[in-house]
ZATOR-403857 format. One record per residue (C-alpha): residue number from 1; residue in one letter; x, y, z. Coordinates in Angstrom, 1 decimal, padded with zeros to 4 digits, always signed. Example, Ala and Ser with C-alpha at 12.3 -4.5 7.8 and 13.67 -1.06 7.14 Angstrom:
<recs>
<rec num="1" residuo="A" X="+012.3" Y="-004.5" Z="+007.8"/>
<rec num="2" residuo="S" X="+013.7" Y="-001.1" Z="+007.1"/>
</recs>
This chain:
<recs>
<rec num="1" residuo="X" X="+000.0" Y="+000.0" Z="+000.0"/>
<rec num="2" residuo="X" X="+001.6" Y="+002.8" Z="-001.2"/>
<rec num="3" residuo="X" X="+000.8" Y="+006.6" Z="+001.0"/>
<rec num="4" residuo="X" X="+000.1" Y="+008.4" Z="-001.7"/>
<rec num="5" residuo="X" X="-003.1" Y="+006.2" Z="-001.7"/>
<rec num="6" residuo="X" X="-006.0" Y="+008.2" Z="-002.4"/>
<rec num="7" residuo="X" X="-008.8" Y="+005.5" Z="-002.0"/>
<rec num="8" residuo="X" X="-007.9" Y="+005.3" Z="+001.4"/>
<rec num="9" residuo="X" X="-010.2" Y="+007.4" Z="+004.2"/>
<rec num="10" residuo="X" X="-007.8" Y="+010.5" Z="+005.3"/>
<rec num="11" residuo="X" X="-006.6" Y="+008.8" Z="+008.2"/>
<rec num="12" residuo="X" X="-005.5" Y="+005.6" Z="+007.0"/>
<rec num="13" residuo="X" X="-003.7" Y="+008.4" Z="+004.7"/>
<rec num="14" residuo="X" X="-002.5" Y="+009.9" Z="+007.3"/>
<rec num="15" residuo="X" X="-000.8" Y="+007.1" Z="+009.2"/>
<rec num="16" residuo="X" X="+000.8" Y="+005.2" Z="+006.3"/>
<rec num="17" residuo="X" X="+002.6" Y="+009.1" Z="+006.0"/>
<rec num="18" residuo="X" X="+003.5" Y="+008.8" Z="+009.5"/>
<rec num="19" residuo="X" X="+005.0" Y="+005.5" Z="+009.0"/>
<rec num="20" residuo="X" X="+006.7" Y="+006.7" Z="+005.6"/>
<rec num="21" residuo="X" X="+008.2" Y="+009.7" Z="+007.3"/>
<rec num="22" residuo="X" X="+009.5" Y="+007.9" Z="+010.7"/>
<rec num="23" residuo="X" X="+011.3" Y="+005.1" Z="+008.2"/>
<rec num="24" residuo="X" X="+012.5" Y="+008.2" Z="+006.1"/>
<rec num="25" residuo="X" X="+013.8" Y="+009.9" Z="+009.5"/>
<rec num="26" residuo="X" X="+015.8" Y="+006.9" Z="+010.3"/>
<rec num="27" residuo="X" X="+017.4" Y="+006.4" Z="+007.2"/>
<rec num="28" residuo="X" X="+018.3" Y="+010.3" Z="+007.9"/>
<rec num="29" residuo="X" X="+019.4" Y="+009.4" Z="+011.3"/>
<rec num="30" residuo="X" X="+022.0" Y="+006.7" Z="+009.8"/>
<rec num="31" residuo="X" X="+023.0" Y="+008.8" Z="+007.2"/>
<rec num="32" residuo="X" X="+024.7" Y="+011.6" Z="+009.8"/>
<rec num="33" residuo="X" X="+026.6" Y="+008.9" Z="+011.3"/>
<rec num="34" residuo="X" X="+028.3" Y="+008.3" Z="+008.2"/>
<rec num="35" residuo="X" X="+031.9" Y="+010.9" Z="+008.1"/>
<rec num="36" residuo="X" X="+032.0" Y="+010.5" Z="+004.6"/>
<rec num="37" residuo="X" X="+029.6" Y="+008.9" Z="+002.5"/>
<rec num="38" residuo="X" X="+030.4" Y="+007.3" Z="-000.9"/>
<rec num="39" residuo="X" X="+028.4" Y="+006.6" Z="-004.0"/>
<rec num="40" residuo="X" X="+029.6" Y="+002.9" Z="-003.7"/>
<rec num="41" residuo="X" X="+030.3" Y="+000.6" Z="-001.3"/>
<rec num="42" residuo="X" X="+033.7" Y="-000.9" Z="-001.1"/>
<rec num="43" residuo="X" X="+032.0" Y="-003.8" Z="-002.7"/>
<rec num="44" residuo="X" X="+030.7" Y="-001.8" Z="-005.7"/>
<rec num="45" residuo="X" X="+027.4" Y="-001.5" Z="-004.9"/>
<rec num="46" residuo="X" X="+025.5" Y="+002.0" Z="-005.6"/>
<rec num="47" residuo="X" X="+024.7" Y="+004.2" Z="-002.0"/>
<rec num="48" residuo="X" X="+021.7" Y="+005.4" Z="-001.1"/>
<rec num="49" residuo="X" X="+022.1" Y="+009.5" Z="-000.7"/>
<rec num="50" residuo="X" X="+020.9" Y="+011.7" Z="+002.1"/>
<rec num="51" residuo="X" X="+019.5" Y="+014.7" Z="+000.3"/>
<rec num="52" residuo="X" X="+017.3" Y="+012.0" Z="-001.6"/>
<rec num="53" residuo="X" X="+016.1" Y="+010.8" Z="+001.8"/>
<rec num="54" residuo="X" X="+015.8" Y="+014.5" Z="+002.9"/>
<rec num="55" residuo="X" X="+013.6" Y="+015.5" Z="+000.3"/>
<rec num="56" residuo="X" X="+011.4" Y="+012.7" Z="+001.0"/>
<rec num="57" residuo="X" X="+011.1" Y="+013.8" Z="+004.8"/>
<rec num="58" residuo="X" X="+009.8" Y="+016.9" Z="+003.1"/>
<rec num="59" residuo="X" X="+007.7" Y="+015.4" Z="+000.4"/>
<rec num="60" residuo="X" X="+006.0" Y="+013.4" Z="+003.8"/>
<rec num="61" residuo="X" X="+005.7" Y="+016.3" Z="+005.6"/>
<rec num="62" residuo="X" X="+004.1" Y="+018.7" Z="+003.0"/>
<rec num="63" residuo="X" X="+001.9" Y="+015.7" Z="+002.2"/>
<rec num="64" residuo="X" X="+001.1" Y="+015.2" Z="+006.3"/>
<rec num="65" residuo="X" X="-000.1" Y="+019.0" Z="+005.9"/>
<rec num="66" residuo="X" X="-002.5" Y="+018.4" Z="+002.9"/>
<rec num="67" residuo="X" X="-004.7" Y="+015.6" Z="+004.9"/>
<rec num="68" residuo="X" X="-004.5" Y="+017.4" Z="+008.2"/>
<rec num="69" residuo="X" X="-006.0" Y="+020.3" Z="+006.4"/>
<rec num="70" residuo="X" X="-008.4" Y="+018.7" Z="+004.4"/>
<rec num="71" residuo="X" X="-009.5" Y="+016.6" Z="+007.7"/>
<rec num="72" residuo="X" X="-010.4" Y="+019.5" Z="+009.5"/>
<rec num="73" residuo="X" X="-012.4" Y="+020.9" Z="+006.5"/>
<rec num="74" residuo="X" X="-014.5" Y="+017.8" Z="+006.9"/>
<rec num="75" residuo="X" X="-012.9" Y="+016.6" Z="+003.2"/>
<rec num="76" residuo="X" X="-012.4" Y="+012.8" Z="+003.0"/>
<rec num="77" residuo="X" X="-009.9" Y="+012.9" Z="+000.5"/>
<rec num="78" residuo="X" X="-006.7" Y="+015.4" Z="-000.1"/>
<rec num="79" residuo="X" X="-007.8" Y="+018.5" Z="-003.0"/>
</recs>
C-alpha cells in the first residue's frame, strides 16, 4: 500500500505518512553517522544518498499537511 493512496479514508492516509516519514527519519538518522559517505560501497554497490532521503522527509511532511488540512475541512480525500 503505497501513502500516496487516495482511495484510502484521510486517516489511513495519514498514518501510512506517518510511518513513511518515521522510516525516512531513520534512514536520515543513519546517514549523519556516516563521516563521509560514498556513491559505492567498497563492494561496488551503488549508496543510497541523504539529500534523496531528505527531500522525501519533506515530500512526507508537506503531504502530512495536505490531509491534516483537508481533515479538519471535513474533506475525505486530499484536494
Amino acid at each position: 500500500m503505497r501513502a500516496s493512496d487516495n482511495s484510502q479514508p484521510v486517516q489511513q492516509q495519514i498514518r501510512y505518512w506517518n510511518e513513511a516519514r518515521s522510516n525516512f527519519q531513520h534512514s536520515l538518522d543513519a546517514w549523519k553517522k556516516i563521516p563521509n559517505p560514498g556513491a559505492r560501497t567498497p563492494v561496488g554497490f551503488a549508496c543510497g544518498n541523504p539529500k534523496f532521503v531528505a527531500r522525501e522527509i519533506a515530500q512526507s511532511d508537506a503531504a502530512l499537511a495536505k490531509l491534516q488540512s483537508s481533515k479538519s475541512s471535513g474533506s475525505s480525500a486530499p484536494r
